[in-house]
N, CA, C and O atoms as a printed pandas DataFrame, in Angstrom:
     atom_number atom_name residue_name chain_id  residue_number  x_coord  y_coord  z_coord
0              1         N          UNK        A               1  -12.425    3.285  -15.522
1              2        CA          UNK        A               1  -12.459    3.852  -14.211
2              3         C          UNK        A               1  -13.692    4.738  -14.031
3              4         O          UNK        A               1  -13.692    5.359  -12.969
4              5         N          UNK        A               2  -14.651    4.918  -14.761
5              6        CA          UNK        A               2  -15.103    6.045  -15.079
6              7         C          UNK        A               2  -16.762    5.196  -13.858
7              8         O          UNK        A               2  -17.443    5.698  -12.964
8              9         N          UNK        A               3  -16.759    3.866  -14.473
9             10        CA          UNK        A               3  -18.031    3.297  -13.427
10            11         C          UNK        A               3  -17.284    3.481  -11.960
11            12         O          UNK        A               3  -18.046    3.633  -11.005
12            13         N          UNK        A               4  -16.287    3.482  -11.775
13            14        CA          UNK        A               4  -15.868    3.197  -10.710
14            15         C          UNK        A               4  -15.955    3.474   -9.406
15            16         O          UNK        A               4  -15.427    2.916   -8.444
16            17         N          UNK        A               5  -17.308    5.199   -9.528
17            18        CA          UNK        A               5  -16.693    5.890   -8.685
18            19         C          UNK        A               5  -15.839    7.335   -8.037
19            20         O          UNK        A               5  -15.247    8.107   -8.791
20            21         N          UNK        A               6  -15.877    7.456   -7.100
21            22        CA          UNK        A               6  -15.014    8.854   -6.749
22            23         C          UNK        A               6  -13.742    8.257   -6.323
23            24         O          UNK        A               6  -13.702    7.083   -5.955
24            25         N          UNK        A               7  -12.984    8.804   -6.346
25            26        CA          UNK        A               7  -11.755    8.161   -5.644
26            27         C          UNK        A               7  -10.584    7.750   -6.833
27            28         O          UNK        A               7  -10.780    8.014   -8.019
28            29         N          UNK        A               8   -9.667    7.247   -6.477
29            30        CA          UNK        A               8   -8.961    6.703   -7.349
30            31         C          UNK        A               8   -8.535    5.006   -7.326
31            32         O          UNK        A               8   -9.206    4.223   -6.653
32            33         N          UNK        A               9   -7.706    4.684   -7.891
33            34        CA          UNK        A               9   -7.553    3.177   -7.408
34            35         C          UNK        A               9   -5.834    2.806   -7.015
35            36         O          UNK        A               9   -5.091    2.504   -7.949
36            37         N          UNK        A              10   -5.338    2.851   -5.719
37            38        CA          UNK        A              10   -4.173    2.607   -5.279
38            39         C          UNK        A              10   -2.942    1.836   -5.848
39            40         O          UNK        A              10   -1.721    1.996   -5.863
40            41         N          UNK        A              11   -4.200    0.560   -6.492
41            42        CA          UNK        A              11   -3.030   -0.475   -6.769
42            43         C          UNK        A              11   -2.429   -1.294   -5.457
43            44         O          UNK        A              11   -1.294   -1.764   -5.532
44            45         N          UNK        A              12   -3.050   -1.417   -4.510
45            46        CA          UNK        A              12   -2.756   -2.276   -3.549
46            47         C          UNK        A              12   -3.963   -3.087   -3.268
47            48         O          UNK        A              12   -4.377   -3.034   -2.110
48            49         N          UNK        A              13   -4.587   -3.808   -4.092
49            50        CA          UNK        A              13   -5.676   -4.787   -3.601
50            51         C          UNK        A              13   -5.705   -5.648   -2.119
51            52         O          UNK        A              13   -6.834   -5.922   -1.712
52            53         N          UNK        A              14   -4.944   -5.940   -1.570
53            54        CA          UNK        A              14   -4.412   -6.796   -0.763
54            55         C          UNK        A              14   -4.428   -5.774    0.716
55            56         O          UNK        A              14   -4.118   -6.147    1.847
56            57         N          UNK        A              15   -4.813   -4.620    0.364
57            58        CA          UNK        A              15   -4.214   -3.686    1.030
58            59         C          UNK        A              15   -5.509   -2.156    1.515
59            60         O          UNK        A              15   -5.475   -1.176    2.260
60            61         N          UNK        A              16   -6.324   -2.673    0.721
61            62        CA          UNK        A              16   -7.453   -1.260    0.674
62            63         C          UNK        A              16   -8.905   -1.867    0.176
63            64         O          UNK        A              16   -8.839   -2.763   -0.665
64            65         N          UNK        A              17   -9.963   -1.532    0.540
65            66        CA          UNK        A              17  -10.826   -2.176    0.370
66            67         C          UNK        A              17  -11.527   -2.458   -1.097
67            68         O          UNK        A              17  -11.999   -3.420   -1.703
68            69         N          UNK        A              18  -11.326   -1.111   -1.298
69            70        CA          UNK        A              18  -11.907   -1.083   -2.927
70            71         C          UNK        A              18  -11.023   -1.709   -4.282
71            72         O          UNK        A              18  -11.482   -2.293   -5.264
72            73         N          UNK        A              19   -9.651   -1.380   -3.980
73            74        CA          UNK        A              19   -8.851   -1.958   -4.681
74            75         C          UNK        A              19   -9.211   -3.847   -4.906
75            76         O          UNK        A              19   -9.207   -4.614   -5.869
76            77         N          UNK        A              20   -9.525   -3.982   -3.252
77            78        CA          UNK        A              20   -9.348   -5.471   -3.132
78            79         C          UNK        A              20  -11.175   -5.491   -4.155
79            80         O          UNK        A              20  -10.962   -5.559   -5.365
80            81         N          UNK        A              21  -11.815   -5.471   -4.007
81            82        CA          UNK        A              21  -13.463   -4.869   -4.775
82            83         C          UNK        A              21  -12.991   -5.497   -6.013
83            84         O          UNK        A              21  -13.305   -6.591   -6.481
84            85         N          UNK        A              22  -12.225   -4.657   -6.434
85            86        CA          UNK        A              22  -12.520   -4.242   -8.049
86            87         C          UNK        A              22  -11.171   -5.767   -8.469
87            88         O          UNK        A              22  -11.542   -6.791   -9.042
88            89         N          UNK        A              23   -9.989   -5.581   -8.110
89            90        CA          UNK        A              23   -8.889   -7.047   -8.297
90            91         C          UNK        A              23   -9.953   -8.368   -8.352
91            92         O          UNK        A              23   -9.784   -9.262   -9.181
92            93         N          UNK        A              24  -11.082   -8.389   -7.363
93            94        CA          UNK        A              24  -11.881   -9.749   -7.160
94            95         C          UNK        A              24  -12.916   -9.732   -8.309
95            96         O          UNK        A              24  -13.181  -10.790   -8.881
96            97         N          UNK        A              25  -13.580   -8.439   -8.711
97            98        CA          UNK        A              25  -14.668   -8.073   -9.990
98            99         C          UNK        A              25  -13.739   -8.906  -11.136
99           100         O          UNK        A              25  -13.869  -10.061  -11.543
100          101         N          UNK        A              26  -12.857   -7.974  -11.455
101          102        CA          UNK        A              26  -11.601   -8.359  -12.694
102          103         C          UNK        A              26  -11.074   -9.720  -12.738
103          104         O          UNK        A              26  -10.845  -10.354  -13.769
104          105         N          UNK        A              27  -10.907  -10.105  -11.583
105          106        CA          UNK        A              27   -9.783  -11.536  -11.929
106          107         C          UNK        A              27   -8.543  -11.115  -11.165
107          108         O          UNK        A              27   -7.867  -12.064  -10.771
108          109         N          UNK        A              28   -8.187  -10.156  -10.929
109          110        CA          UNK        A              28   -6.430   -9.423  -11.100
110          111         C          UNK        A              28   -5.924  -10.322  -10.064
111          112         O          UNK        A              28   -6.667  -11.054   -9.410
112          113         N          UNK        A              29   -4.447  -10.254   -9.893
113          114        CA          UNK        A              29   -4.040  -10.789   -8.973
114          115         C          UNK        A              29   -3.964   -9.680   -7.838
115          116         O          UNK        A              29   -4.093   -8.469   -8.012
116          117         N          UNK        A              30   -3.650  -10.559   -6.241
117          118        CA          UNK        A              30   -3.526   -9.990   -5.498
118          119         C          UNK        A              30   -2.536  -10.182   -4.875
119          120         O          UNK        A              30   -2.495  -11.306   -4.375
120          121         N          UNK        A              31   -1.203   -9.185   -4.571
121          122        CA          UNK        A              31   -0.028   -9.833   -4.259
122          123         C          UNK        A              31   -0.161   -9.220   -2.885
123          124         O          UNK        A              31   -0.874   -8.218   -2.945
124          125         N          UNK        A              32    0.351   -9.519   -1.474
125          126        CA          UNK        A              32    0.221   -8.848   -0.101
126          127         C          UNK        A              32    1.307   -8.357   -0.398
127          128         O          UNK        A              32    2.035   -8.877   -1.243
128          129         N          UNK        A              33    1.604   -7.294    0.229
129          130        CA          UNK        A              33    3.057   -6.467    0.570
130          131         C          UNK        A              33    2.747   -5.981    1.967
131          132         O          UNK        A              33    3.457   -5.051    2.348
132          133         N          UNK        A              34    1.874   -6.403    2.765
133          134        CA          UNK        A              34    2.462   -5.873    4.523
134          135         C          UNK        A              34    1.579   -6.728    5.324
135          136         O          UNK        A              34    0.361   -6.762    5.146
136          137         N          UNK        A              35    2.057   -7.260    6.004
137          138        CA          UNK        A              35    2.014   -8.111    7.070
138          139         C          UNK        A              35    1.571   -7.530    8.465
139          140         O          UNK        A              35    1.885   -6.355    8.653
140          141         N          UNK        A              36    0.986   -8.085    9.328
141          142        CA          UNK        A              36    0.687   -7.511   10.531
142          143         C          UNK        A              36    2.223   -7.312   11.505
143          144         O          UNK        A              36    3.176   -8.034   11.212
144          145         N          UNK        A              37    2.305   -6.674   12.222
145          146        CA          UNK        A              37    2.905   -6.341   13.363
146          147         C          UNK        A              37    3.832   -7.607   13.742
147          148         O          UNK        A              37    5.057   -7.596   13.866
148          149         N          UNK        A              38    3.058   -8.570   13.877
149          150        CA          UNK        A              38    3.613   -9.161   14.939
150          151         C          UNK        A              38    2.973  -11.289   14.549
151          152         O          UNK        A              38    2.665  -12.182   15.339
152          153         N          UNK        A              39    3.061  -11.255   12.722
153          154        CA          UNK        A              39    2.072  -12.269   12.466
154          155         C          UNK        A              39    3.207  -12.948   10.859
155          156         O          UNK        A              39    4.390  -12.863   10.529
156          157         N          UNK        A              40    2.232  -13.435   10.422
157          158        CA          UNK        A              40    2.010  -13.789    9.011
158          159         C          UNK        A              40    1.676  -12.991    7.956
159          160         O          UNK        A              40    1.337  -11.840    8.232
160          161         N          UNK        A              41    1.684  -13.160    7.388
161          162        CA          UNK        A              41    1.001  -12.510    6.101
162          163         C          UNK        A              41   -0.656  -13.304    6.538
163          164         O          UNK        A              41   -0.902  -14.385    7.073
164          165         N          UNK        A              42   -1.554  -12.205    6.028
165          166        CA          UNK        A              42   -2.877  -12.561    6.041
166          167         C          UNK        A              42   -3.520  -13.647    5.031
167          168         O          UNK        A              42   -4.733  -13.645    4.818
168          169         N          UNK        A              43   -2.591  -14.635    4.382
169          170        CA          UNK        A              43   -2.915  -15.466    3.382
170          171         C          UNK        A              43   -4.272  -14.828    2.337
171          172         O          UNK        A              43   -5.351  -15.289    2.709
172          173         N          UNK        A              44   -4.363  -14.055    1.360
173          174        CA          UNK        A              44   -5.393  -13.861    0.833
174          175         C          UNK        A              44   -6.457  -12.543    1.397
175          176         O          UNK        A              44   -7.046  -11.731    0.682
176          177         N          UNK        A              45   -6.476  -12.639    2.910
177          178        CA          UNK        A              45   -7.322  -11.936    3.521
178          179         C          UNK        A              45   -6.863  -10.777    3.407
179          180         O          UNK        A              45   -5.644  -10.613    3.362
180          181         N          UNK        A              46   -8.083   -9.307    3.308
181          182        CA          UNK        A              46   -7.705   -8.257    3.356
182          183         C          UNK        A              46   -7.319   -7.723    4.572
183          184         O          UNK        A              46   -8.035   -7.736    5.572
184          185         N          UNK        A              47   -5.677   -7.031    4.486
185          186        CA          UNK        A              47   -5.363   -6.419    5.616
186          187         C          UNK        A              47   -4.944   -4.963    5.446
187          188         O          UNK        A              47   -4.019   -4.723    4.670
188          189         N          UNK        A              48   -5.597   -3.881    6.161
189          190        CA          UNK        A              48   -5.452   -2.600    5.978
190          191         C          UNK        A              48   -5.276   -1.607    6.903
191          192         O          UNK        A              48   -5.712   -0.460    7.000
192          193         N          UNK        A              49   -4.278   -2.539    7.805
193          194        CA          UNK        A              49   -3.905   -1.711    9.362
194          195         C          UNK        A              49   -2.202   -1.640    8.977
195          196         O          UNK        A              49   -1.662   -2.062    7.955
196          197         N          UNK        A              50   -1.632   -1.028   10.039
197          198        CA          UNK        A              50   -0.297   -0.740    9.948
198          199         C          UNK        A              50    0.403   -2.230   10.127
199          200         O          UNK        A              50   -0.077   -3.153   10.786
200          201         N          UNK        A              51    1.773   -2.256    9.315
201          202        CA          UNK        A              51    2.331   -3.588    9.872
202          203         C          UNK        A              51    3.995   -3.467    9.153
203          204         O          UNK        A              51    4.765   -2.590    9.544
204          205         N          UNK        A              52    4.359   -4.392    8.155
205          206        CA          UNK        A              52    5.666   -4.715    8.327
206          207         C          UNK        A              52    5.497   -5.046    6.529
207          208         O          UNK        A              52    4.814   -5.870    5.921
208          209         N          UNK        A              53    6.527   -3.912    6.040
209          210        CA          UNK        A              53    6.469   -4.171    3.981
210          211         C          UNK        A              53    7.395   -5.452    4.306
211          212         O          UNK        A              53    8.373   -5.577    5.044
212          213         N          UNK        A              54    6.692   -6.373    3.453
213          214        CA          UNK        A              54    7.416   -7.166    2.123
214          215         C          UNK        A              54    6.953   -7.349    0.940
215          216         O          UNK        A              54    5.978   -6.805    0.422
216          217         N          UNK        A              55    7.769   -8.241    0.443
217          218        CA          UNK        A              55    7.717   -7.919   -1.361
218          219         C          UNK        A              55    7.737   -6.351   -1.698
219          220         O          UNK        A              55    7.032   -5.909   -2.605
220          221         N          UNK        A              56    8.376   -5.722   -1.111
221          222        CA          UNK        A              56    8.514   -4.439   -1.391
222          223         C          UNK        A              56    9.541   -3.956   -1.736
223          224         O          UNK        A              56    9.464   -2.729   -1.680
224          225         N          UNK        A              57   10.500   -4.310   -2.077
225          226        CA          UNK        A              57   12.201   -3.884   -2.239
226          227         C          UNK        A              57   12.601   -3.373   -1.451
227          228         O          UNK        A              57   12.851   -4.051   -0.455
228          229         N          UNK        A              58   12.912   -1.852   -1.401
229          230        CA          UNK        A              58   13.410   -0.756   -0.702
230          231         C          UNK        A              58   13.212   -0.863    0.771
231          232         O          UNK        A              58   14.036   -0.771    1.680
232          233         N          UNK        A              59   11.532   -1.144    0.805
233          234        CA          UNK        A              59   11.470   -0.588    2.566
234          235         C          UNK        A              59   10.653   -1.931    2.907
235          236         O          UNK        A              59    9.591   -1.833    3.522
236          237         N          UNK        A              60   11.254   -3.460    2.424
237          238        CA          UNK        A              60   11.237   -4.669    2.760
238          239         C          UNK        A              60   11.600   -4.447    4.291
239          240         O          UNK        A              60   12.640   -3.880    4.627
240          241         N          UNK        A              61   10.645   -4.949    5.213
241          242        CA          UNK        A              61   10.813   -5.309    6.769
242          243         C          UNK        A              61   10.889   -4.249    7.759
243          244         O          UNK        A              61   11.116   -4.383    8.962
244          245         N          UNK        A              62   10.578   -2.724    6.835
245          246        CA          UNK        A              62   10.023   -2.198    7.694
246          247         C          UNK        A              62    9.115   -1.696    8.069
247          248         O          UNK        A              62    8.191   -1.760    7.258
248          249         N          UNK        A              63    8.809   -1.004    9.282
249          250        CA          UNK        A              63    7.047   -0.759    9.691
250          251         C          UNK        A              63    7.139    0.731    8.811
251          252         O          UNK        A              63    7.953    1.482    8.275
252          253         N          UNK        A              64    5.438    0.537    9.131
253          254        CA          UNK        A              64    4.845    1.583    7.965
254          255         C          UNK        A              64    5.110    2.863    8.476
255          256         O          UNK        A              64    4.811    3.634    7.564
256          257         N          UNK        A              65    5.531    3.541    9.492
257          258        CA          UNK        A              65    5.801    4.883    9.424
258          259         C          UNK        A              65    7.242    4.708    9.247
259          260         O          UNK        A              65    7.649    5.801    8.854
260          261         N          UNK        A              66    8.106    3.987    9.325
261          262        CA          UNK        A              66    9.472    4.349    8.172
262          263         C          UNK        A              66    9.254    3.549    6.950
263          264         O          UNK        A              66   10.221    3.280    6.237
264          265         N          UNK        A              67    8.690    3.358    6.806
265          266        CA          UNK        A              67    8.294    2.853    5.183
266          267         C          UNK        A              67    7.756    4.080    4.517
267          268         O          UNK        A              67    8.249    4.317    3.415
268          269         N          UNK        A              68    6.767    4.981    4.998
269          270        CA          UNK        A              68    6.650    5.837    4.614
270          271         C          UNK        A              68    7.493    6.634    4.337
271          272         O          UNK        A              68    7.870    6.840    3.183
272          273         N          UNK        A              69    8.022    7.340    5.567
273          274        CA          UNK        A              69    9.028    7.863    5.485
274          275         C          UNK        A              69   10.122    7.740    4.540
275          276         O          UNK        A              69   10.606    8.758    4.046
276          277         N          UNK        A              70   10.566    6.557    4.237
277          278        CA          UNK        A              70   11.513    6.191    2.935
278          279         C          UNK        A              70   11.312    6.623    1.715
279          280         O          UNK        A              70   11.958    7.259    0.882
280          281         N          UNK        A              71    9.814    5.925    1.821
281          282        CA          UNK        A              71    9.645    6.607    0.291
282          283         C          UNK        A              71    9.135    7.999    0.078
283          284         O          UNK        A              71    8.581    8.246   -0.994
284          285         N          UNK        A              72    9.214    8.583    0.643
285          286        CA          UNK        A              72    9.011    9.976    0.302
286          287         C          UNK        A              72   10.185   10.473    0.331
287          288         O          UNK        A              72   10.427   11.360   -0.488
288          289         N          UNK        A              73   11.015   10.142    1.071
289          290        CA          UNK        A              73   12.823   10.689    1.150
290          291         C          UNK        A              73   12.911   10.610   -0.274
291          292         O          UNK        A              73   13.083   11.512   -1.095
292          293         N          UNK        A              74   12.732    9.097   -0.464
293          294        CA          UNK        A              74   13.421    8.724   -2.002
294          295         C          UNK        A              74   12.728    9.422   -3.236
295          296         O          UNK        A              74   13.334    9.790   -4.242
296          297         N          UNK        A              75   11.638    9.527   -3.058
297          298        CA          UNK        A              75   10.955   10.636   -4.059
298          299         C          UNK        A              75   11.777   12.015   -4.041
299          300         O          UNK        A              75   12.492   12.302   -5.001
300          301         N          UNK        A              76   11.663   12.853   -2.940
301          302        CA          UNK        A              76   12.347   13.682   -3.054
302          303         C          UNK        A              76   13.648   13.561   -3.137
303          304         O          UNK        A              76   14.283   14.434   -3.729
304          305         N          UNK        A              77   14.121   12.758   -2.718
305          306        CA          UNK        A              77   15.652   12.696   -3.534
306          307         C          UNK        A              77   15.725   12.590   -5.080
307          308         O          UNK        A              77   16.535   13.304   -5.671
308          309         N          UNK        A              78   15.046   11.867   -5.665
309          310        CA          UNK        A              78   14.951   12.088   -7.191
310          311         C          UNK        A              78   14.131   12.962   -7.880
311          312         O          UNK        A              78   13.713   12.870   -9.034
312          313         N          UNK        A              79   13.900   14.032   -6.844
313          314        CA          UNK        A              79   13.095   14.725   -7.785
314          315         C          UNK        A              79   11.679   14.648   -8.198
315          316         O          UNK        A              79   11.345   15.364   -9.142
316          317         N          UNK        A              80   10.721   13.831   -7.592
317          318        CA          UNK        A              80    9.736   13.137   -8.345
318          319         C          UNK        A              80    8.573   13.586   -7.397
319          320         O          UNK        A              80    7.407   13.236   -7.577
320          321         N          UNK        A              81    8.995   14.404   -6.356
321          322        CA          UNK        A              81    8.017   14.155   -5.632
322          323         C          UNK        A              81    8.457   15.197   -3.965
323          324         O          UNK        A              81    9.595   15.607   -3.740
324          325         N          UNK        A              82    7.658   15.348   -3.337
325          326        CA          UNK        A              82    8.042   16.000   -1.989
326          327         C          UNK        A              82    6.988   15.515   -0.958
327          328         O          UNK        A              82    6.075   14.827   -1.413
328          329         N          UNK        A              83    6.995   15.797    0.433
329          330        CA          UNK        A              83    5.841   15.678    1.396
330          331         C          UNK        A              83    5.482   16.719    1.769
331          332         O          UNK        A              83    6.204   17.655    2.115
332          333         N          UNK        A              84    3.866   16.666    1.732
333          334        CA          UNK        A              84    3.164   18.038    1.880
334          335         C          UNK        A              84    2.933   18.122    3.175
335          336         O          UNK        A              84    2.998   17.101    3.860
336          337         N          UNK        A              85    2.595   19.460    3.787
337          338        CA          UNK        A              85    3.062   19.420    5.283
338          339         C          UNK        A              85    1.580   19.466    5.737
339          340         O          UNK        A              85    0.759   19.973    4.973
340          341         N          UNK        A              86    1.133   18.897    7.104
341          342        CA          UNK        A              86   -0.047   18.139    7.227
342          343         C          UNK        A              86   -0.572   19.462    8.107
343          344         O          UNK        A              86    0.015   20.282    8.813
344          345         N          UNK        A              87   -2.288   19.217    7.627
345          346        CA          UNK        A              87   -2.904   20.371    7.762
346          347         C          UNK        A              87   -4.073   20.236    8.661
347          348         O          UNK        A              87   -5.061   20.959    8.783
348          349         N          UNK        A              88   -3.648   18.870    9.412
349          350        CA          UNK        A              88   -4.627   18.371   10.541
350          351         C          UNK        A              88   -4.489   18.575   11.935
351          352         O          UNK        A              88   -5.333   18.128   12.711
């Protein structure tokens, strides 16, 4: 990670630009987990706007501000985690 850069790496290739960068450098696979609004899955293509989780378990089919929302509930429900209160 160290050539890599500032930043970190998400783990959503499919999903962020650099991620998708570095998955295509490597070989890695690229699995989609969110779909547009109102579509398909982007077959391959990078998509990095709001839309609709799948292959996601938990917050499978829903849009990204309760997807969010979920998983931060669920973090803080186990302990693992909280939401920091926004400073914008």
């Amino acid at each position: 990670m160290m050539g890599y850069g500032t930043g970190a790496i998400m783990a959503v290739p499919a999903h962020d630009e650099r991620d998708n960068e570095f998955a295509k450098k490597y070989g890695l696979q690229i699995v989609e987990v969110l779909k547009p609004d109102l579509g398909k899955a982007v077959d391959g293509s990078l998509f990095t706007g709001d839309g609709v989780a799948f292959n996601s378990g938990l917050i499978d089919g829903m849009p990204t501000a309760k997807a969010k929302a979920t998983v931060i509930g669920e973090a803080e429900k186990q302990g693992i985690g909280k939401k920091l209160s926004s400073t914008s």
